[in-house]
N, C-alpha and C positions, 0 to 999 in steps of 0.2 A: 462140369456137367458131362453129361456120358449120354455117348447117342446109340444110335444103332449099332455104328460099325467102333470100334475102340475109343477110346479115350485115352489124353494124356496132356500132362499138366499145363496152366493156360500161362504161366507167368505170372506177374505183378500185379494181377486183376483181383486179387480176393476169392477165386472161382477154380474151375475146373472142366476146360473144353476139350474140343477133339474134331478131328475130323470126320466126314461123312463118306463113311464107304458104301453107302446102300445100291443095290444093284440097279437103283433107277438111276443112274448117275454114269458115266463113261469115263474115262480116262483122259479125256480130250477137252476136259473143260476146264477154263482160263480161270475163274472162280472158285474160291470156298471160302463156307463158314465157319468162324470162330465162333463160339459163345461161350463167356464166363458169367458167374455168378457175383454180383455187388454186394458184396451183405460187410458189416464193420467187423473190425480187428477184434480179439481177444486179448484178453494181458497173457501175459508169459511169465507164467510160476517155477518157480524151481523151488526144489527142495530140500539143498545141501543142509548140514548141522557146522551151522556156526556157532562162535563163543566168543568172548569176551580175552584176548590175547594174557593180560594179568593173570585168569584163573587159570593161564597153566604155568605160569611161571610164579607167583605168588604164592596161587593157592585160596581156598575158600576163609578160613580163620583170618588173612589182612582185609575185612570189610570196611574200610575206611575209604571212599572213594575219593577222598583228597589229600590221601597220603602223598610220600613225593616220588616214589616208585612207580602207583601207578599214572601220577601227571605225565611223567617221563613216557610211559609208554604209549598215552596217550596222543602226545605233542609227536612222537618219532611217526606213530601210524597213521596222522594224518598230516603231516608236512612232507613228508616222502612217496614219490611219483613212483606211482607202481605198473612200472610195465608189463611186469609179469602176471598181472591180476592176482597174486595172490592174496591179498586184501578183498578180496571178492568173500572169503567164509568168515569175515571179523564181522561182530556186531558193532554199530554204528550209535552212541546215544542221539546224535545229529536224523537220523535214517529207522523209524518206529517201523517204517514198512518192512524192513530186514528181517524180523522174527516172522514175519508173515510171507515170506519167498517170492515177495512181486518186487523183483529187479528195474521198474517203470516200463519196462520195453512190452510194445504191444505188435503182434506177429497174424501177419495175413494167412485166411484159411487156407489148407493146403490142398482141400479136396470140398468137394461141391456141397457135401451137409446135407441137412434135413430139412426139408418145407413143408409147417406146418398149415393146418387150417387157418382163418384169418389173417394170417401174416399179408405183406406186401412183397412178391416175388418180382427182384428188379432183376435185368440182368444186360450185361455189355455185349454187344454182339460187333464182329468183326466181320467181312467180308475183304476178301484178300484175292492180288490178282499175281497168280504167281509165274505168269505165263513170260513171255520176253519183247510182248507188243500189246500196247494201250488198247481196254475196254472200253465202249461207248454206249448212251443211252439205258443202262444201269436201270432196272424198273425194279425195287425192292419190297419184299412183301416179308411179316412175323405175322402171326398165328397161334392162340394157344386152341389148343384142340381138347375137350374133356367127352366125358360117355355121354353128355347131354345138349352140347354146343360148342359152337368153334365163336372162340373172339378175337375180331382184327385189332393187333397193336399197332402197328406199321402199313401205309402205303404211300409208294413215292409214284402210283401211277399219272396222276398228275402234274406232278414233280420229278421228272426221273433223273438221277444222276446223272451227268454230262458225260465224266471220264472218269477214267483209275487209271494213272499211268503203270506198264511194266513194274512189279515187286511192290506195287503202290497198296494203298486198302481204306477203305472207309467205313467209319464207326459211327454207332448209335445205341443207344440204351433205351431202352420198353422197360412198363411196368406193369403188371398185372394184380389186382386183390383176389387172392385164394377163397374160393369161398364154395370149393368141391373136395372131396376129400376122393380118393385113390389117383391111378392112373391119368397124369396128361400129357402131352405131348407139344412140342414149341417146335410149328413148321414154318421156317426160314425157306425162303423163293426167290430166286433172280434170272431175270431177262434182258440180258444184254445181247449188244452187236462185236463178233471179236476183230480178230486184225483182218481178217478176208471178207467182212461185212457180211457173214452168216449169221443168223437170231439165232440163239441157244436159249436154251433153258434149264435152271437150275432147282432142284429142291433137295431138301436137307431135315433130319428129321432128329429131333434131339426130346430126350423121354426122359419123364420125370414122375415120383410118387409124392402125393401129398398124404402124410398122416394127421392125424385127431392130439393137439398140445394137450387138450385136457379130456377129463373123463369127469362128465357132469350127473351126480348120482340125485335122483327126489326122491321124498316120500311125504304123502300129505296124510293130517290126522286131524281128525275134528273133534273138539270136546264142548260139549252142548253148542252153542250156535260159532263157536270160535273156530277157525278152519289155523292149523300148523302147519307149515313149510318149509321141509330142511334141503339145504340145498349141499351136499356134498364136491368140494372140488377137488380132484386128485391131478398132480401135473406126472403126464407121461414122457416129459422133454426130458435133454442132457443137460438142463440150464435151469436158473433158477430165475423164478415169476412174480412178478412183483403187479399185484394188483391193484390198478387203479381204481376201477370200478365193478362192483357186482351187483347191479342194481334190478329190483325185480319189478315191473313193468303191471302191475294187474290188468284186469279185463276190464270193461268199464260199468260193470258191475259189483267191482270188488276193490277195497283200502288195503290196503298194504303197510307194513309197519315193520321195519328192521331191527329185534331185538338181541340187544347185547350181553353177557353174561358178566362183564366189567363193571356194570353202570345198573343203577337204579332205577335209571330214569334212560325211556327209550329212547329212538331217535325218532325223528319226526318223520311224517308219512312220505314215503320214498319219492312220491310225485312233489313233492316240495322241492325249495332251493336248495343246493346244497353246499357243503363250505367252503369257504375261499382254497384251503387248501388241506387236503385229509392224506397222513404219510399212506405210501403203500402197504398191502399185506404181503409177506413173501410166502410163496410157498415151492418149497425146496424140492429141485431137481430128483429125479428118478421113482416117484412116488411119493414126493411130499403130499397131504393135506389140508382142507381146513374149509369147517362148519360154518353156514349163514341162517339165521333164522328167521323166518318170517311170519307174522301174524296179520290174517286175513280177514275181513268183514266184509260183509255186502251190504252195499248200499242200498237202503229202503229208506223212501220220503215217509217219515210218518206222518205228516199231516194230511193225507188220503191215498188210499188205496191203491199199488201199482198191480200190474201184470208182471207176475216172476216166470218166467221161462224154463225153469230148471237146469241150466246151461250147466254142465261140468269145467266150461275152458276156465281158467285161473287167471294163465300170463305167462310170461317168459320170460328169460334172465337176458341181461342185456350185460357182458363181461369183456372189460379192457384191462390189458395188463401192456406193461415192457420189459425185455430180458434183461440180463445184467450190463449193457452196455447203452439200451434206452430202444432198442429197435421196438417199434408196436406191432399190437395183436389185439383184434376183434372179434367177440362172437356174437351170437342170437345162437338160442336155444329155441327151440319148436314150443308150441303152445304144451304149456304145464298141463294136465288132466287133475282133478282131483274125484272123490267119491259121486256117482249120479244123484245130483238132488230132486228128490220127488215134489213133485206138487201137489199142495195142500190145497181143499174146496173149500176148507172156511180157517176162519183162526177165532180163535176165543182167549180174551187178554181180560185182564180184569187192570180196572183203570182206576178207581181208587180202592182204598180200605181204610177204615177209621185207624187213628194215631192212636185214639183211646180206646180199650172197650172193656166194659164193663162185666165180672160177671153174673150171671143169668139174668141179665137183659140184652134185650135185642139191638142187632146192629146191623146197618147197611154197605151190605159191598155192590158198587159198581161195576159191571162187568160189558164189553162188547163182542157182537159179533159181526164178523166181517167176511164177505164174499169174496172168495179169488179164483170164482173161473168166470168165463165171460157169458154166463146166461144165469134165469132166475135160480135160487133153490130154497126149498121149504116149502112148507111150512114146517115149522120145528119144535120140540117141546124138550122144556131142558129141567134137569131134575139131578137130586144132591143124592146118588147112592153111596151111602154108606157102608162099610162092611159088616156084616152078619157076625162075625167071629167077634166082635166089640161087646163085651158084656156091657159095658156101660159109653152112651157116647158122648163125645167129647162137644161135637156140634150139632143143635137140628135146627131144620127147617122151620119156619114160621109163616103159617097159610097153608096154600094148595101146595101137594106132596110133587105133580109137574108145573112146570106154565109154558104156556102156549104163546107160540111167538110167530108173525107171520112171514112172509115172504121177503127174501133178500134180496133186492138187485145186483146186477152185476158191476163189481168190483163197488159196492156200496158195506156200508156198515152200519149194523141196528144196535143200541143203545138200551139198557137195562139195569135192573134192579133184584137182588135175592135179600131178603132178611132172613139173619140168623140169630142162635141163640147159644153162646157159651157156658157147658156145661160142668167145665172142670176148667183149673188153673192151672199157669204152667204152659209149657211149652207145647203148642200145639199148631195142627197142618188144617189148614183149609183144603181140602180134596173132594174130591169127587163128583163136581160137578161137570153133569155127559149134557151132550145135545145129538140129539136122536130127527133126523129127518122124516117125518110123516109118509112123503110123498113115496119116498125110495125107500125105505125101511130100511135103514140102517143108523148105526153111531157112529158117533166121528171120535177122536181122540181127545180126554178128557180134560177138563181144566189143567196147567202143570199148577202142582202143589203151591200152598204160600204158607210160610212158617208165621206166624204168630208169637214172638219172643214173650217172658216172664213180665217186664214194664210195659208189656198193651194187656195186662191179664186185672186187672184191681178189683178186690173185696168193695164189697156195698159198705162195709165197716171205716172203709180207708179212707173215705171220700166224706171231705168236710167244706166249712167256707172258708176257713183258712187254710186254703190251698199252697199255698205261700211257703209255709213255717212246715209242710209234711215231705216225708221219705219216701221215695216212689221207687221201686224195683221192679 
């Protein structure tokens, strides 16, 4: 770690300290701070080009690996103690990790690294008495300090250190969860009594930056009542990421559903259990990626009428992963936005339609309507405009060309009936039916379409009592 005034290396700690030369600090103090960083070891790759001893004395055309040449050479390269490590560039059939350059040995950091956002930031701090007569009364204090608050790691105010004999020094390790991103600062404090029983006091000021591990990209898309959420992750680390969890959290307005491009069959809604054990996703050091997708609903009681809010918030991703040696990492993402949903004052849903219909007789569709703002509206009259440009139509009305419907209560639903009359076969759209408010004079938006396939279309010709024994298309 690196403070104000220089740095330079900690020893055997994993880290990288230094001492504090800050001007608030004199020359005449018994004390100073250490602090290394605890984080685990790395494997130690090398990358020499090893071979196989035979193919240079054989050659490639003896493929015979149980010739007696190559047993020979075999049996000499590993019964003979090589002091001189030259057996270090021989491949090993015993040793598969040999073509991959991991020698087992695993090598403490040499310099203090990178702290990312949700990580856990441990570190070993040392305080040392380098003076040539015993400290007393020792009151120690750690601190991490960011732009928006100071949080206490350490205090031995209650507890103060007794002594530190002359060259003596006393350790402790603090933990912190990252959970700010730029500039912080770890303020180490000591008040002690020295050899002439004067109070001193100590501080020390050791600076550090925390960067952003990942780069979380959205984008939400809605296709008719279905909301899309892709969630893009990019790793900005020197290391590669191994995801435990990407889980997206809706609002509690909204179902969520995690789908896969592997599988047919999605996974079940993310607020469910989840499996005993699911391997991680890696996504690879310096720019790796990799795509989440989610599909969104909101939930509406249909068995009577809610209040919808138009809220935009979605939900937020909840992301755990650990690096290659197992260290963990946490995030939360901010509340997801998607497009503003507007509120509708009424809905009109049609609730049945005949299975059968017959053509040119009459048939009854069920339709409702439903209030969703919270006072009365209507009265209203609803009517089947057809298009003008239709030389011939497909559907008419049967009776009064409007009908008259009266007052809706708030968040209530009125119940109804249109008969129609099919005029042609074949593939055809139930449309156009508007409900027009009396009071406010205006229309609302019109029934959504309902197709009518070829087998709800039957000839008067078709329909007999042996129903049974007929072809129905």
């Amino acid at each position: 770690m690196v403070n104000e005034g220089e740095g330079g290396p900690s020893g055997g700690h994993g880290g990288y300290g230094g001492d504090n030369n800050d001007s608030d600090t004199d020359g005449t103090q018994s004390l100073a701070f250490r602090v290394m960083r605890l984080c685990r070891p790395t494997f130690h790759v090398e990358t020499p080009l090893r071979f196989d001893l035979s193919d240079l004395i054989v050659g490639e055309d003896d493929d015979d690996p149980q010739s007696q040449f190559r047993r020979l050479l075999q049996s000499q390269s590993s019964t003979t103690t090589d002091l001189t490590y030259t057996n270090r560039f021989l491949l090993h059939d015993d040793h598969p990790s040999d073509a991959m350059g991991l020698p087992g040995m695993l090598v403490l950091p040499q310099s203090f690294g990178a702290i990312y956002l949700g990580e856990t930031f441990c570190s070993y701090i040392s305080i040392n008495n380098s003076s040539s007569f015993e400290v007393r009364d020792i009151v120690i204090k750690a601190e991490i300090q960011t732009e928006r608050q100071r949080i206490l790691l350490l205090d031995t105010t209650k507890t103060p250190v007794e002594t530190i004999r002359a060259g003596g020094r006393y350790d402790f390790i603090v933990e912190h969860d990252v959970k700010e991103l730029g500039a912080h600062t770890l303020v180490c404090t000591a008040q002690y009594s020295d050899g002439d029983a004067e109070r001193k006091y100590l501080p020390q000021y050791f600076k550090f930056t925390v960067s952003n591990p990942l780069s979380v990209r959205t984008k939400v898309r809605v296709v008719k009542e279905t909301t899309y959420l892709e969630a893009c992750l990019e790793n900005n680390t020197k290391s590669n990421l191994y995801m435990d969890q990407v889980d997206f959290e809706p609002a509690s307005n909204w179902s969520a559903v995690l789908l896969r491009a592997d599988s047919h069959h999605s996974e079940k809604s993310v607020s469910a259990s989840r499996e005993i054990f699911k391997p991680p996703i890696l996504i690879k050091s310096g720019g790796g990626i990799h795509n989440y997708l989610y599909q969104l609903k909101p939930l509406l009681d249909e068995s009577a009428p809610m209040k919808f809010e138009g809220s935009n918030v979605l939900g937020k991703l909840q992301i755990t992963w650990r690096t290659n040696l197992g260290e963990p990492g946490r995030l939360q993402t901010q509340q997801i936005t998607g497009n503003l949903i507007t509120q509708k004052e009424i809905e009109l849903k049609a609730t049945k339609v005949p299975s059968v219909i017959i053509l040119e007789k009459p048939f009854t569709v069920c339709l409702s309507l439903t209030n969703l703002t919270e006072s009365k509206l209507g009265p209203f009259e609803v009517l089947l405009s057809l298009s003008d440009s239709q030389e011939e139509k497909s559907l008419i009305g049967v009776g009064l060309k409007k009908m008259a419907l009266p007052q809706v209560e708030a968040f209530r639903s009125l119940n109804f009936q249109m008969n129609l009359i099919p005029m042609e076969a074949g593939m055809q759209k139930i449309s156009g039916i508007t409900v027009f408010n009396t009071t406010e004079k205006k229309s609302y938006d019109p029934l959504p379409d309902i197709e009518v396939g070829l087998h709800m279309f039957l000839s008067c010709y078709c329909w007999s009592s042996n129903w049974s024994n007929q072809k129905h298309y």
